[in-house]
C-alpha positions as CSV (number, residue, x, y, z in Angstrom):
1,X,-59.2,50.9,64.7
2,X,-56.4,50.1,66.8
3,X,-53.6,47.9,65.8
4,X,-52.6,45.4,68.1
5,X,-49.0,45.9,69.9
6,X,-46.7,43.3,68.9
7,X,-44.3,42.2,71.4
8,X,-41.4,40.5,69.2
9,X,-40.1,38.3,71.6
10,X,-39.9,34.6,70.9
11,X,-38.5,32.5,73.7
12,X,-37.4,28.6,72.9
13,X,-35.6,25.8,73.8
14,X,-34.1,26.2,77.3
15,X,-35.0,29.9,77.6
16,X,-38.6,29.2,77.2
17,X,-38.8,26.1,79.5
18,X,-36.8,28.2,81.9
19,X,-39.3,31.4,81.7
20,X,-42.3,28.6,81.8
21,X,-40.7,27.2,85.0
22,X,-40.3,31.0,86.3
23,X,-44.4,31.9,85.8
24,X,-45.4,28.8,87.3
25,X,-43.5,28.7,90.4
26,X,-42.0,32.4,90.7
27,X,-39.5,33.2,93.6
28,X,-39.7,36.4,95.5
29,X,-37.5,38.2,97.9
30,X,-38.7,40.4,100.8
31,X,-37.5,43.5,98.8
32,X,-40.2,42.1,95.6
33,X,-42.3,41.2,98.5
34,X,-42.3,44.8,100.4
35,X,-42.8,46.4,96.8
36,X,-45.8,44.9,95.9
37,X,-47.4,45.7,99.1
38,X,-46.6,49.6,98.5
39,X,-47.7,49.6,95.5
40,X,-51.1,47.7,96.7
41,X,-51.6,49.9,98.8
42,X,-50.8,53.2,96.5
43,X,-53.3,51.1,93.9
44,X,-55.8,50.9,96.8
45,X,-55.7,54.2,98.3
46,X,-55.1,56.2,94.7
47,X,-58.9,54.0,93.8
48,X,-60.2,55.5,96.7
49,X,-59.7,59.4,96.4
């Protein structure tokens, strides 16, 4: 069987209201925003062959 990965990060205090913050309401540029369309569309076309 396999054993389950263990990450080893703990985040508290400020550091893990700031990451909470982050996932909630996560900003974006138009770089981030032009890379997750290429690599959509890579995903999408990559499914398709």
């Amino acid at each position: 069987m396999a054993k389950p990965i263990e990450l080893g990060l703990i985040l508290d205090g400020e550091d893990a209201l700031t990451f909470h913050r982050y996932i909630r309401n996560p900003t974006d540029t138009p770089e981030g925003k032009k890379l997750l369309l290429e690599a959509y569309e890579e995903a999408k076309n990559s499914y398709l062959k």
